[in-house]
C-alpha positions in Angstrom: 20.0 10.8 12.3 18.8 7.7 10.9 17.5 8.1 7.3 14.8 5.1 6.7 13.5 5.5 3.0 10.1 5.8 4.1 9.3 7.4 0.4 10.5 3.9 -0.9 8.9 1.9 1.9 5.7 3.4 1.4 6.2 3.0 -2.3 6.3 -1.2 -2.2 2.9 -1.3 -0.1 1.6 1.3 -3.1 -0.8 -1.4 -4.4 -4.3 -2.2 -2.8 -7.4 -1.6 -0.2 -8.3 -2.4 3.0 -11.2 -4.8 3.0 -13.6 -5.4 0.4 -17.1 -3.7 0.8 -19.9 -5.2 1.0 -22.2 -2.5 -0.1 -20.6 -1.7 -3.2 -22.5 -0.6 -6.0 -20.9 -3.0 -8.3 -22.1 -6.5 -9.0 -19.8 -8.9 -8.6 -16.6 -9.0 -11.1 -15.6 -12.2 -13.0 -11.5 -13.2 -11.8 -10.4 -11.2 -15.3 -12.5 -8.2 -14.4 -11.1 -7.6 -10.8 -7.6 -8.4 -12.1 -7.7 -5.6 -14.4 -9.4 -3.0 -12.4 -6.8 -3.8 -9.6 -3.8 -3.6 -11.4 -5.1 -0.4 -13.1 -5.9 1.5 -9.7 -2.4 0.2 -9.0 -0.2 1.5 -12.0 -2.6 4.7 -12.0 -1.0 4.5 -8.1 2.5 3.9 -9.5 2.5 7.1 -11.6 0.7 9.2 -8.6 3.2 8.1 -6.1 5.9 9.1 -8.9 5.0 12.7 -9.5 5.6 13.1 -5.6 8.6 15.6 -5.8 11.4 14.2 -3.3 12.1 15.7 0.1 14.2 18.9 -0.4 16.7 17.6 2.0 17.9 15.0 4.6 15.5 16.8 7.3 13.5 13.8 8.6 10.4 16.6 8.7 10.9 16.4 5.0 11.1 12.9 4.6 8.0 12.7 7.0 6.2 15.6 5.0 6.8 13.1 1.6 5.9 9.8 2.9 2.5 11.0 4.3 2.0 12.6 0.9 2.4 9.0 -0.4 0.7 7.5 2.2 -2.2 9.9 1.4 -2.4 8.4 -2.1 -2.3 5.0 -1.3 -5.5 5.3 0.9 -7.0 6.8 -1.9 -6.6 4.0 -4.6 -7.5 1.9 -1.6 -10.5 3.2 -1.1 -11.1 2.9 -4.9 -9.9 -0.6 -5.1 -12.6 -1.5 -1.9 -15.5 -0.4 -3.7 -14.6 -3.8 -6.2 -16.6 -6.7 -5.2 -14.6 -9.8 -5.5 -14.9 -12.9 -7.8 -16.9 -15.1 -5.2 -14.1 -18.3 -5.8 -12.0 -15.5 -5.0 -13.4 -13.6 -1.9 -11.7 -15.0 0.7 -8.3 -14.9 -0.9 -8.7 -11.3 -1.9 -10.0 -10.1 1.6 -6.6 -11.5 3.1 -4.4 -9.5 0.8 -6.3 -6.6 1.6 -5.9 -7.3 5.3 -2.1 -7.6 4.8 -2.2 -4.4 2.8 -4.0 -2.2 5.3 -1.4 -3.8 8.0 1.5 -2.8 5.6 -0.4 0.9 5.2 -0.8 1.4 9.0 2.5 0.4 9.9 3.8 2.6 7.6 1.4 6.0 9.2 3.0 4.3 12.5 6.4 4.5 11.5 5.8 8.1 10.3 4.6 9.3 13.6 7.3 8.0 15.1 10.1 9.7 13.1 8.0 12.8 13.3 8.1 12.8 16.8 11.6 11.3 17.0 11.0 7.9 18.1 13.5 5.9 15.8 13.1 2.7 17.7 9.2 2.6 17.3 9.9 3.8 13.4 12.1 1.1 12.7 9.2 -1.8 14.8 6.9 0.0 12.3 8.8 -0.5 9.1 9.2 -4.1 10.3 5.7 -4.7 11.0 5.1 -3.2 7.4 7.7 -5.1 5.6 6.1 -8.6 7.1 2.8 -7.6 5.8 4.1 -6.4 2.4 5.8 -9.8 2.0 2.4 -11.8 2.9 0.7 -9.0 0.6 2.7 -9.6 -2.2 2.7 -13.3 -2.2 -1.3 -13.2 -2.2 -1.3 -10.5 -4.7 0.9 -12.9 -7.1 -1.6 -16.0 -6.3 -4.1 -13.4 -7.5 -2.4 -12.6 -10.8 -2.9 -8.6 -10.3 1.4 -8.5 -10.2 1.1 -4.9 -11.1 0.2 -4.4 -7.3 3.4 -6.3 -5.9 6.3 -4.4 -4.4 8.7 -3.1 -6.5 12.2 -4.6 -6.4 14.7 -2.5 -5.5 17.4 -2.5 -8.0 
Protein backbone atom coordinates (compact mmCIF):
# COMPACT_ATOMS: atom_id res chain seq x y z
CA UNK A 1 0.00 0.00 0.00
CA UNK A 2 1.07 3.30 -0.99
CA UNK A 3 0.51 5.96 1.71
CA UNK A 4 0.06 9.50 -0.19
CA UNK A 5 -0.36 12.17 2.68
CA UNK A 6 -3.54 13.16 1.31
CA UNK A 7 -4.30 14.89 4.96
CA UNK A 8 -1.11 17.08 4.14
CA UNK A 9 -1.94 17.51 0.39
CA UNK A 10 -5.27 18.66 1.03
CA UNK A 11 -3.86 20.83 3.86
CA UNK A 12 -1.51 23.17 1.21
CA UNK A 13 -4.62 23.82 -1.17
CA UNK A 14 -6.45 24.79 2.43
CA UNK A 15 -6.69 28.54 1.36
CA UNK A 16 -9.49 29.92 -1.03
CA UNK A 17 -12.85 29.71 -3.35
CA UNK A 18 -13.75 28.77 -6.44
CA UNK A 19 -14.81 31.76 -8.57
CA UNK A 20 -15.91 35.00 -7.35
CA UNK A 21 -19.73 35.69 -7.34
CA UNK A 22 -21.24 37.96 -9.01
CA UNK A 23 -24.36 38.34 -7.04
CA UNK A 24 -22.84 38.82 -3.81
CA UNK A 25 -24.42 40.91 -1.39
CA UNK A 26 -21.34 42.70 -0.68
CA UNK A 27 -20.22 45.85 -2.45
CA UNK A 28 -17.11 45.79 -3.71
CA UNK A 29 -13.98 45.59 -1.19
CA UNK A 30 -10.98 48.07 -1.44
CA UNK A 31 -7.43 45.70 -2.16
CA UNK A 32 -6.92 46.01 2.02
CA UNK A 33 -10.41 44.86 2.71
CA UNK A 34 -10.35 41.53 0.54
CA UNK A 35 -6.83 40.90 1.74
CA UNK A 36 -7.92 40.68 5.17
CA UNK A 37 -11.17 38.85 4.87
CA UNK A 38 -9.19 36.25 2.74
CA UNK A 39 -6.48 35.60 4.93
CA UNK A 40 -8.92 35.49 7.83
CA UNK A 41 -11.31 32.77 6.15
CA UNK A 42 -7.97 31.17 5.54
CA UNK A 43 -6.27 31.03 9.13
CA UNK A 44 -9.91 30.40 10.57
CA UNK A 45 -9.35 27.33 7.70
CA UNK A 46 -5.85 26.63 9.15
CA UNK A 47 -7.16 26.01 12.75
CA UNK A 48 -10.43 24.00 11.23
CA UNK A 49 -8.30 21.71 9.23
CA UNK A 50 -6.08 21.37 12.50
CA UNK A 51 -8.62 20.04 14.91
CA UNK A 52 -9.17 17.24 12.27
CA UNK A 53 -8.04 14.17 14.51
CA UNK A 54 -5.57 11.94 12.34
CA UNK A 55 -6.51 8.69 10.77
CA UNK A 56 -6.45 6.02 13.44
CA UNK A 57 -4.25 3.90 11.34
CA UNK A 58 -2.37 3.25 7.98
CA UNK A 59 -5.88 1.95 6.52
CA UNK A 60 -6.08 3.99 3.27
CA UNK A 61 -10.17 3.93 4.28
CA UNK A 62 -8.87 6.01 7.08
CA UNK A 63 -6.73 8.20 5.39
CA UNK A 64 -9.63 8.58 2.76
CA UNK A 65 -12.24 9.10 5.70
CA UNK A 66 -9.67 12.23 6.90
CA UNK A 67 -8.88 13.90 3.80
CA UNK A 68 -12.55 14.25 2.72
CA UNK A 69 -13.22 15.56 6.20
CA UNK A 70 -10.64 18.22 5.17
CA UNK A 71 -11.69 18.56 1.87
CA UNK A 72 -15.24 19.19 3.29
CA UNK A 73 -13.79 22.22 5.10
CA UNK A 74 -12.11 23.71 2.47
CA UNK A 75 -15.31 23.97 0.34
CA UNK A 76 -16.76 25.58 3.05
CA UNK A 77 -14.32 28.62 3.53
CA UNK A 78 -14.50 28.58 -0.20
CA UNK A 79 -17.79 29.16 -0.38
CA UNK A 80 -17.29 31.88 2.29
CA UNK A 81 -14.37 33.45 0.56
CA UNK A 82 -16.75 33.50 -3.01
CA UNK A 83 -19.27 35.52 -1.62
CA UNK A 84 -16.25 38.52 -1.50
CA UNK A 85 -16.40 40.71 -4.42
CA UNK A 86 -13.05 41.61 -5.56
CA UNK A 87 -11.13 45.01 -5.77
CA UNK A 88 -12.08 45.85 -9.47
CA UNK A 89 -8.00 46.55 -10.34
CA UNK A 90 -7.95 43.25 -8.84
CA UNK A 91 -10.79 41.08 -10.44
CA UNK A 92 -9.10 39.41 -12.93
CA UNK A 93 -6.10 38.45 -10.97
CA UNK A 94 -8.23 37.14 -8.07
CA UNK A 95 -10.63 35.11 -10.36
CA UNK A 96 -7.47 33.12 -11.67
CA UNK A 97 -6.28 32.11 -8.22
CA UNK A 98 -9.59 30.98 -7.46
CA UNK A 99 -9.64 29.00 -10.75
CA UNK A 100 -6.26 27.36 -9.75
CA UNK A 101 -7.67 26.70 -6.22
CA UNK A 102 -10.84 24.94 -7.29
CA UNK A 103 -8.49 22.82 -9.78
CA UNK A 104 -6.20 22.07 -6.73
CA UNK A 105 -9.58 21.17 -4.63
CA UNK A 106 -11.01 18.86 -7.30
CA UNK A 107 -7.96 17.07 -7.93
CA UNK A 108 -7.68 16.44 -4.62
CA UNK A 109 -11.77 14.83 -4.30
CA UNK A 110 -10.22 12.98 -7.60
CA UNK A 111 -7.33 11.62 -5.95
CA UNK A 112 -9.56 10.55 -3.02
CA UNK A 113 -11.86 8.50 -5.10
CA UNK A 114 -9.29 6.85 -6.49
CA UNK A 115 -7.57 5.56 -3.31
CA UNK A 116 -10.96 4.73 -2.05
CA UNK A 117 -11.58 2.67 -4.75
CA UNK A 118 -7.95 1.51 -5.07
CA UNK A 119 -6.86 3.11 -8.07
CA UNK A 120 -3.25 4.31 -6.98
CA UNK A 121 -2.22 5.33 -10.44
CA UNK A 122 -5.25 7.74 -11.00
CA UNK A 123 -4.53 8.96 -7.12
CA UNK A 124 -1.13 9.72 -7.76
CA UNK A 125 -2.32 11.82 -11.71
CA UNK A 126 -4.68 13.49 -9.22
CA UNK A 127 -2.22 14.67 -6.63
CA UNK A 128 -0.15 15.84 -9.56
CA UNK A 129 -2.80 17.67 -11.20
CA UNK A 130 -3.39 19.30 -7.59
CA UNK A 131 0.12 20.06 -6.87
CA UNK A 132 0.47 22.09 -10.45
CA UNK A 133 -2.52 24.13 -9.49
CA UNK A 134 -1.39 24.65 -5.90
CA UNK A 135 1.96 25.98 -7.20
CA UNK A 136 0.11 28.52 -9.82
CA UNK A 137 -2.35 29.17 -6.71
CA UNK A 138 0.15 30.13 -4.51
CA UNK A 139 2.17 32.20 -6.73
CA UNK A 140 -1.11 34.40 -7.46
CA UNK A 141 -2.06 34.25 -3.92
CA UNK A 142 1.55 35.89 -3.04
CA UNK A 143 1.05 38.61 -6.05
CA UNK A 144 -2.17 39.22 -4.07
CA UNK A 145 -0.55 39.73 -0.70
CA UNK A 146 -3.26 37.36 1.22
CA UNK A 147 0.13 34.95 2.12
CA UNK A 148 -1.88 33.55 4.90
CA UNK A 149 -3.70 31.44 2.08
CA UNK A 150 -0.35 29.99 0.52
CA UNK A 151 0.70 26.32 1.05
CA UNK A 152 2.36 25.58 3.97
CA UNK A 153 6.03 24.48 3.72
CA UNK A 154 6.67 21.29 4.78
CA UNK A 155 9.44 21.28 7.22
Amino acid sequence: MIRLRVPAALLMVAWAPIVVAGCSTDQSLSALEYRARAQHECRQLRRRTAAVAPPASNATSEFVRVGRRTLTLQRAALGRIQTLDAPSAQERTVGRWLDRVDAALDASAASLQAQSDGDLAAARSANARGAAATVRADGLARSLGIEACVSPTPG
